[in-house]
N, CA, C and O atoms as CSV, one atom per row, in Angstrom:
chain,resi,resn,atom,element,x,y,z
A,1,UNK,N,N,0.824,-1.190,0.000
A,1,UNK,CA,C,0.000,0.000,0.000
A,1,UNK,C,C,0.868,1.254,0.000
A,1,UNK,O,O,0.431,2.289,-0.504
A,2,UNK,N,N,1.768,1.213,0.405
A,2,UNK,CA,C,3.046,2.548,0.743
A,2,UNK,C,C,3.086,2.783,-1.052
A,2,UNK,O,O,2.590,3.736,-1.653
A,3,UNK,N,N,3.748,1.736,-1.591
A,3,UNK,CA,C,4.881,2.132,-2.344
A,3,UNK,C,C,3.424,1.825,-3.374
A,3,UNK,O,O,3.833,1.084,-4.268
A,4,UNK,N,N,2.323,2.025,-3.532
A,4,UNK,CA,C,1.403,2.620,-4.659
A,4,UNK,C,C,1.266,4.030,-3.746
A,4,UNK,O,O,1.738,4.980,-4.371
A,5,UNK,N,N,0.916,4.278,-2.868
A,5,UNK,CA,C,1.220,5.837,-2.482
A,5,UNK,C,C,2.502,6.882,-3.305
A,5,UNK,O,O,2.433,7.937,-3.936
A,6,UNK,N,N,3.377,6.178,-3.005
A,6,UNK,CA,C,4.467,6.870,-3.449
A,6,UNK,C,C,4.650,6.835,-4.950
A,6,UNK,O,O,5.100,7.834,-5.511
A,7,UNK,N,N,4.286,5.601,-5.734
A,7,UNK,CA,C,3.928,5.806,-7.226
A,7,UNK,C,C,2.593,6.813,-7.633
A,7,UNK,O,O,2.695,7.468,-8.671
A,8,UNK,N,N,1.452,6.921,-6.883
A,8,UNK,CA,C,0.678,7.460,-7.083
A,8,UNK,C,C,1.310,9.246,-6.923
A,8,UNK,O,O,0.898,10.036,-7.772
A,9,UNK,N,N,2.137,9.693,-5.994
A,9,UNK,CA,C,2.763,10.729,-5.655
A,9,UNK,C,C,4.023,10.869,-7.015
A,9,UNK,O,O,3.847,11.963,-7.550
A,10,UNK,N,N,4.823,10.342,-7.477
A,10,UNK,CA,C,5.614,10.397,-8.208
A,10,UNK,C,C,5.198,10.724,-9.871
A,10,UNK,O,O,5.687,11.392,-10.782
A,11,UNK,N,N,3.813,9.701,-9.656
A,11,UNK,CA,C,2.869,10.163,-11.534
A,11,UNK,C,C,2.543,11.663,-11.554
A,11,UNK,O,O,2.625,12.450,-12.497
A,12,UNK,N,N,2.030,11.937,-9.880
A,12,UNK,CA,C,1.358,13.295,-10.143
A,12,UNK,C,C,2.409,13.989,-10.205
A,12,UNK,O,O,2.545,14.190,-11.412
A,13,UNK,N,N,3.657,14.733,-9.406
A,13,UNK,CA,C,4.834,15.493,-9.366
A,13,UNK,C,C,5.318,14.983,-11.193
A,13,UNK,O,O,5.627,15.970,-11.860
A,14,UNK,N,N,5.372,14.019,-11.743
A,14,UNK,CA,C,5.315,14.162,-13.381
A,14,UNK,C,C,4.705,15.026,-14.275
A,14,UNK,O,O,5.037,16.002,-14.947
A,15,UNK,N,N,3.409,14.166,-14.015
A,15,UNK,CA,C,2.144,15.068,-14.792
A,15,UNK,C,C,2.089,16.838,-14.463
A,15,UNK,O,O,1.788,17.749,-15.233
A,16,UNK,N,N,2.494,16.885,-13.050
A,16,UNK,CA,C,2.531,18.641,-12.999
A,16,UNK,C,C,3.652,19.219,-13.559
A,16,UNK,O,O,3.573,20.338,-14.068
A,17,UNK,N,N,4.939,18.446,-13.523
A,17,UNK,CA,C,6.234,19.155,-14.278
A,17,UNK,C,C,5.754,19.160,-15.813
A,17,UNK,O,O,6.144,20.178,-16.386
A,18,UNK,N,N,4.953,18.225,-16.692
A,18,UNK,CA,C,4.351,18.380,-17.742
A,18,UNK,C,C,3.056,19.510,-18.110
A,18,UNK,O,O,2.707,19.750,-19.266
A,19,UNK,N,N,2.382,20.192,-16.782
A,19,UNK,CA,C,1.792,20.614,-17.018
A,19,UNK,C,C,-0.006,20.383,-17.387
A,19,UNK,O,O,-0.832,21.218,-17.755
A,20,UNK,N,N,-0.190,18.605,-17.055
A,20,UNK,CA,C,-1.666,17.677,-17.172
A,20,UNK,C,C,-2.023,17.901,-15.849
A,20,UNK,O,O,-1.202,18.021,-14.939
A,21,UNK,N,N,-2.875,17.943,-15.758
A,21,UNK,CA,C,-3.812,17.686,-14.736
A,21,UNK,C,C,-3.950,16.047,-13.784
A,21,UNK,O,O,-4.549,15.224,-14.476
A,22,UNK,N,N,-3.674,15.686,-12.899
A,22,UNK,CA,C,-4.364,14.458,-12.554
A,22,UNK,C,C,-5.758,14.191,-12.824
A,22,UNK,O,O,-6.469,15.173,-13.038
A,23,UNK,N,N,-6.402,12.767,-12.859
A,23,UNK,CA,C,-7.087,12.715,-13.039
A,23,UNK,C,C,-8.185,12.974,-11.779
A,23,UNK,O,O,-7.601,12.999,-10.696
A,24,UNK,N,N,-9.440,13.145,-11.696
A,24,UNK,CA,C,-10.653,13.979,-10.729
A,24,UNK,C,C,-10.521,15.248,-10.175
A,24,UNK,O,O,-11.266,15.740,-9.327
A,25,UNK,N,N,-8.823,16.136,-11.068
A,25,UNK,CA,C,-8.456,17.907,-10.459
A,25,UNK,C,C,-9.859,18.138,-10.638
A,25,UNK,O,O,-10.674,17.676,-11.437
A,26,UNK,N,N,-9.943,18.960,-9.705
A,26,UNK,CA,C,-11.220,20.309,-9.930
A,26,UNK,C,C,-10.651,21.459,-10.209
A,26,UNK,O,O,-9.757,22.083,-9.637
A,27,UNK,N,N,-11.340,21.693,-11.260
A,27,UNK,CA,C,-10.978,23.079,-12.302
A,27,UNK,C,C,-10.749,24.006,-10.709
A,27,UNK,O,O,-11.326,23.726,-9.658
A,28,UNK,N,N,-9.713,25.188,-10.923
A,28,UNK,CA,C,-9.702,25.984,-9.961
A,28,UNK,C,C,-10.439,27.452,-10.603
A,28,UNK,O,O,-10.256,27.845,-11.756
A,29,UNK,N,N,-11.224,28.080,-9.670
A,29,UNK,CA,C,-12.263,29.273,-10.175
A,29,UNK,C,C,-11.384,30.593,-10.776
A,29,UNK,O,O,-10.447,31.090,-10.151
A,30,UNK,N,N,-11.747,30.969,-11.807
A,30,UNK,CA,C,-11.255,32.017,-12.576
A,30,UNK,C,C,-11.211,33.246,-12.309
A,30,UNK,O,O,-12.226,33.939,-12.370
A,31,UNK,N,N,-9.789,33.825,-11.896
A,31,UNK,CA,C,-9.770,35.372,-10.922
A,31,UNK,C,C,-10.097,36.196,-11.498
A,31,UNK,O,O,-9.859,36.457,-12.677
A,32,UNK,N,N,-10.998,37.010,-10.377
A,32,UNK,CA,C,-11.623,38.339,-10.722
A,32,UNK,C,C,-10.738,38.940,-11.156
A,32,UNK,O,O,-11.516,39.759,-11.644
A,33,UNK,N,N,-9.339,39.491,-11.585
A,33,UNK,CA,C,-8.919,40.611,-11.367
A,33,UNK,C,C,-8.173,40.738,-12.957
A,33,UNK,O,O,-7.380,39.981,-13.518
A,34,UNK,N,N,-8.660,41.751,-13.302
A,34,UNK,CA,C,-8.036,42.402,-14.448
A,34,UNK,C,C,-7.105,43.598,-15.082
A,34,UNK,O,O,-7.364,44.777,-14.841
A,35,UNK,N,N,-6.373,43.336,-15.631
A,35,UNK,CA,C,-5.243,44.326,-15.918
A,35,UNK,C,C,-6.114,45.666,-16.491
A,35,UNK,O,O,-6.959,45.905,-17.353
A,36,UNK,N,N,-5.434,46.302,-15.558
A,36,UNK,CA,C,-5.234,48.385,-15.533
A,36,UNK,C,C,-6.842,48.525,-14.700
A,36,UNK,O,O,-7.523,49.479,-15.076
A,37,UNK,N,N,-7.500,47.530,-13.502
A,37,UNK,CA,C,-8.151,47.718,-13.334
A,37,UNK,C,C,-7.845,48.744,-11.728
A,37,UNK,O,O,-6.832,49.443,-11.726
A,38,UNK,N,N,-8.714,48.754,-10.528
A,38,UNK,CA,C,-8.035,49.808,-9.809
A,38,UNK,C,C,-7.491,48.656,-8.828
A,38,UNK,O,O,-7.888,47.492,-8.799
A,39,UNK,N,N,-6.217,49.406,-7.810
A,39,UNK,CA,C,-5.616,48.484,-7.526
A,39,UNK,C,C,-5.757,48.819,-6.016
A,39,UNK,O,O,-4.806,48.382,-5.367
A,40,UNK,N,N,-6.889,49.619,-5.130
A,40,UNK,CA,C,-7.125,49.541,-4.598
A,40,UNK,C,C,-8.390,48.954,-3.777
A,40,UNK,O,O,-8.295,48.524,-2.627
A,41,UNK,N,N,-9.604,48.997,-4.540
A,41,UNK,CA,C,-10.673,48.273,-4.712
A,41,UNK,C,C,-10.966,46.850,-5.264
A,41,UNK,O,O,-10.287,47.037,-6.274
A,42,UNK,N,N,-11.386,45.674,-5.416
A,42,UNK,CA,C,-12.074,44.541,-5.998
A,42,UNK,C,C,-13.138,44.286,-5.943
A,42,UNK,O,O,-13.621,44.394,-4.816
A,43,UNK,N,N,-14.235,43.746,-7.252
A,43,UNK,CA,C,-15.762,42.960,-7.179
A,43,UNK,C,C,-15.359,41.996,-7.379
A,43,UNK,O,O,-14.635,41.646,-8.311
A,44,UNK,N,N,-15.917,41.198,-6.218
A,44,UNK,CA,C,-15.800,39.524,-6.463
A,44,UNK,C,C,-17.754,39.262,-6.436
A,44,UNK,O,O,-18.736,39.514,-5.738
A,45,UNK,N,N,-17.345,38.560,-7.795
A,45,UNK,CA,C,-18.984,37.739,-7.987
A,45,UNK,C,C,-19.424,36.584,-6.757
A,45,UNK,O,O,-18.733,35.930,-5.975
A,46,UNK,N,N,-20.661,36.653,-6.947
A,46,UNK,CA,C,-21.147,35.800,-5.961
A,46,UNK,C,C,-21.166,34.391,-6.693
A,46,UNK,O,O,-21.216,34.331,-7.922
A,47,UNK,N,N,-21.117,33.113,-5.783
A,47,UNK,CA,C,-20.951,32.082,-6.670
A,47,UNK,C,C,-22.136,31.609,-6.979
A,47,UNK,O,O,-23.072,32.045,-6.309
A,48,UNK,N,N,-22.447,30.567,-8.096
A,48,UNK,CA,C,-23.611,30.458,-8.603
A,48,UNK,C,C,-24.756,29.990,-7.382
A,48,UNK,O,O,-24.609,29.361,-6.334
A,49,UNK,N,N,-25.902,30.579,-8.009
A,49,UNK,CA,C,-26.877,29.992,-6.261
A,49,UNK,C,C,-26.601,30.910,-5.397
A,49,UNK,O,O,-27.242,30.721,-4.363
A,50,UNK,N,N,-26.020,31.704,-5.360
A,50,UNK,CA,C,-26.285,32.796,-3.719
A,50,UNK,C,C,-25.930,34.506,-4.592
A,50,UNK,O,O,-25.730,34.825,-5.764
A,51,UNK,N,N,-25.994,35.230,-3.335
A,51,UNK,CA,C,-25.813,36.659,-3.538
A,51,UNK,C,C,-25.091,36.981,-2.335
A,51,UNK,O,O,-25.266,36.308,-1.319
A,52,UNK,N,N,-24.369,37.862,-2.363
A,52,UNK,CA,C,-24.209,38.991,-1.124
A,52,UNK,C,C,-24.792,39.681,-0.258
A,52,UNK,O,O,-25.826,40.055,-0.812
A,53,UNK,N,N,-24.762,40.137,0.908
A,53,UNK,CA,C,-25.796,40.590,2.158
A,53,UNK,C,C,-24.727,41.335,2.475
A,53,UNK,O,O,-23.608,40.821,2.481
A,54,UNK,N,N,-24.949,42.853,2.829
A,54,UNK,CA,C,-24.297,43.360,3.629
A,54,UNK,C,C,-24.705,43.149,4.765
A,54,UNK,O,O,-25.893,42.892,4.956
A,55,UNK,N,N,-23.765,43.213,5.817
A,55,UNK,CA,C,-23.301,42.679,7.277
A,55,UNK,C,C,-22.583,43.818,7.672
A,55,UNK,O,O,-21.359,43.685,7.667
A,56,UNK,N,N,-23.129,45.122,8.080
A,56,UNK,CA,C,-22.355,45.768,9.020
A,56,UNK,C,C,-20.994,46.527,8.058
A,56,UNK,O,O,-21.096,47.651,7.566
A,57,UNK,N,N,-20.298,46.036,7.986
A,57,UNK,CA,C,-19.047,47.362,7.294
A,57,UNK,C,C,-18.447,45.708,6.283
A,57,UNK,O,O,-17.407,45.756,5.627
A,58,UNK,N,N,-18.979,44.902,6.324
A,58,UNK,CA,C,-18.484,43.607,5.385
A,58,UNK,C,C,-19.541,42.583,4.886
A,58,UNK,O,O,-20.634,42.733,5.433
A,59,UNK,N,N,-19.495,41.894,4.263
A,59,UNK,CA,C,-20.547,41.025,3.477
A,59,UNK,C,C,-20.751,39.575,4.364
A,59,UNK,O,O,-19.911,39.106,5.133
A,60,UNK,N,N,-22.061,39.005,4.059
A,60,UNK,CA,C,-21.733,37.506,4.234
A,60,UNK,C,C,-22.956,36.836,2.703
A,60,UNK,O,O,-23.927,37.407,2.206
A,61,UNK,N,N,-22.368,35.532,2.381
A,61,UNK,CA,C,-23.323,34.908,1.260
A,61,UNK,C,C,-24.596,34.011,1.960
A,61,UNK,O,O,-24.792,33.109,2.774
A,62,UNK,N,N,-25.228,34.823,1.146
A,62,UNK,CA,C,-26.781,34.190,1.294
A,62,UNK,C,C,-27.603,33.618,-0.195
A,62,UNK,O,O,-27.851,34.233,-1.232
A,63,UNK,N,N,-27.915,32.080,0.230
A,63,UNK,CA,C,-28.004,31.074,-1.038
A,63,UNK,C,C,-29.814,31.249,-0.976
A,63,UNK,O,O,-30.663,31.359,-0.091
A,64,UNK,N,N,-29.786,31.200,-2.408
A,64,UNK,CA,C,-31.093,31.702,-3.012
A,64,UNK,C,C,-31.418,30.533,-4.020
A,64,UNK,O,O,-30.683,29.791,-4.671
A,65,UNK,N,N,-33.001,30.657,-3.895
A,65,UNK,CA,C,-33.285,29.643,-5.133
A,65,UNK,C,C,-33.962,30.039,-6.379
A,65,UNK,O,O,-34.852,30.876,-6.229
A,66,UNK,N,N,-33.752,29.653,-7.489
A,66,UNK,CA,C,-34.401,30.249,-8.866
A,66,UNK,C,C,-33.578,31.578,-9.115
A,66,UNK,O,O,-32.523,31.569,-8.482
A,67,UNK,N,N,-33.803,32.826,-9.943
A,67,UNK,CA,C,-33.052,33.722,-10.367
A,67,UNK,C,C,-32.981,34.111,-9.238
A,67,UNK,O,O,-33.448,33.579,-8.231
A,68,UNK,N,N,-32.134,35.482,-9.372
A,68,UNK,CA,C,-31.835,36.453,-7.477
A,68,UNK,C,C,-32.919,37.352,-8.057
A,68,UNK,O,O,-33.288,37.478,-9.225
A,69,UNK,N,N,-33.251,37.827,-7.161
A,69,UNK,CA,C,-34.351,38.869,-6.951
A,69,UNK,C,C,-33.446,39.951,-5.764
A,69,UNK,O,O,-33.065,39.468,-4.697
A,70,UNK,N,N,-33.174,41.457,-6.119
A,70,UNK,CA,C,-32.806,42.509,-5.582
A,70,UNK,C,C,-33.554,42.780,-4.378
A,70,UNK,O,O,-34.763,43.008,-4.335
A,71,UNK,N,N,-32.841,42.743,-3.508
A,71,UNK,CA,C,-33.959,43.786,-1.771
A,71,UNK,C,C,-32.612,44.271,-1.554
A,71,UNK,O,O,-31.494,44.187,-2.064
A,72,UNK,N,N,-33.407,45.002,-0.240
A,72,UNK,CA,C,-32.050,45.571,0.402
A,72,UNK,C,C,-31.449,44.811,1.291
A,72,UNK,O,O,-31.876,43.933,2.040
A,73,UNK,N,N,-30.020,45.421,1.051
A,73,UNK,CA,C,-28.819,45.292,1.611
A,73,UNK,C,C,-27.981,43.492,0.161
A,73,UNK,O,O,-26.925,42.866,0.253
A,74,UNK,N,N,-28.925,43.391,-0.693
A,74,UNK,CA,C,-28.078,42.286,-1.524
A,74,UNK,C,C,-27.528,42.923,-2.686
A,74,UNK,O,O,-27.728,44.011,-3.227
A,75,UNK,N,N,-26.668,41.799,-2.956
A,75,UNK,CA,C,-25.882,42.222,-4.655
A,75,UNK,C,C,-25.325,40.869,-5.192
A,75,UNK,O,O,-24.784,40.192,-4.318
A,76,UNK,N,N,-25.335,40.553,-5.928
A,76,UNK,CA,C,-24.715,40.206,-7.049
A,76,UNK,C,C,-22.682,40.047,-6.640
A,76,UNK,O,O,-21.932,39.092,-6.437
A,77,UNK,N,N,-22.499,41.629,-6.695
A,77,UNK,CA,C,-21.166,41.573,-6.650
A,77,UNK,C,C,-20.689,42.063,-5.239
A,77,UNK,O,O,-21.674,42.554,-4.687
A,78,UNK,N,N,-19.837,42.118,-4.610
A,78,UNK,CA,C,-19.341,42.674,-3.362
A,78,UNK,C,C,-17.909,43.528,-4.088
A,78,UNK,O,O,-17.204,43.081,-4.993
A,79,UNK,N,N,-17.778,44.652,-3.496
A,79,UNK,CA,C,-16.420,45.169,-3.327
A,79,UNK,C,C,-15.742,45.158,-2.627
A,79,UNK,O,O,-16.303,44.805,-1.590
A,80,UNK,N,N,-14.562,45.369,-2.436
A,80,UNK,CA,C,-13.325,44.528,-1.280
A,80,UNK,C,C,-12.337,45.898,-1.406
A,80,UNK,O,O,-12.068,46.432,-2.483
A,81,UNK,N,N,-11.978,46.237,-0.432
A,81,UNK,CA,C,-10.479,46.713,0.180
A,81,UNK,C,C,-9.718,45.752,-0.661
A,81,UNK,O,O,-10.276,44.712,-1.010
A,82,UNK,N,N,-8.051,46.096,-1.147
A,82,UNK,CA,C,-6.797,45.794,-1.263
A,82,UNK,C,C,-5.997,46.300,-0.445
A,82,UNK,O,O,-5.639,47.475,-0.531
A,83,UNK,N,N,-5.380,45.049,0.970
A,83,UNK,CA,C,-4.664,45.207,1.764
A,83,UNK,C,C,-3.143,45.199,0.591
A,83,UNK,O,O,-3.149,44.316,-0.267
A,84,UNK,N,N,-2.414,45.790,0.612
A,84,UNK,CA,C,-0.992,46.114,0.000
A,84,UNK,C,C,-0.358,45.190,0.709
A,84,UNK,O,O,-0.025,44.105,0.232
A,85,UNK,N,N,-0.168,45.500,1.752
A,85,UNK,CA,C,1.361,44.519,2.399
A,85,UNK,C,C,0.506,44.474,4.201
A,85,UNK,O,O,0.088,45.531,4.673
A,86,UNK,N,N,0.392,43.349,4.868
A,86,UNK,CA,C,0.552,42.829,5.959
A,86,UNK,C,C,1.279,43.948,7.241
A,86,UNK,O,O,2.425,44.374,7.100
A,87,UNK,N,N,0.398,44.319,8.481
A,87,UNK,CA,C,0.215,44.614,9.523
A,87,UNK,C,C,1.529,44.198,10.338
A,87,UNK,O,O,1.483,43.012,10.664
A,88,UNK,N,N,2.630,44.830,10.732
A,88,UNK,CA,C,2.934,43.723,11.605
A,88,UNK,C,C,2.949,43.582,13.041
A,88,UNK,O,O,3.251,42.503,13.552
């Protein structure tokens, strides 16, 4: 059982120096962020099935069924602060 571990570990460290995927990867989600956009602000979309709620001075996701329907305090998109560099 070890040494199919360690073959199973050795195909994948291959396949990634090649650049394939293992087999069952899950696609990783496609970043919001686009060139010459502002580099202090971000909209991150809500993921499919929910919306945004404002919460006070920050968001939390709230899952919805059928299309979203607008009330207050929801959106679609949230905007975000860009922390630059770490507090120390």
């Amino acid at each position: 059982m070890a040494s199919s571990r360690k073959q199973q570990a050795a195909i994948a460290v291959n396949m990634k120096q090649k650049g394939k995927k293992p087999k069952g990867a899950k696609p990783m989600a496609k970043s919001v962020y686009k060139k010459g956009g502002s580099t202090s602000m971000k909209s991150v979309k809500a993921p499919e099935g929910f919306h945004w709620m404002k919460d006070g001075s920050g968001y939390k996701l709230m899952k919805h069924s059928g299309k979203f329907v607008k009330h207050p305090g929801a959106s679609l998109t949230a905007k975000f602060k860009i922390q630059k560099k770490h507090s120390k």
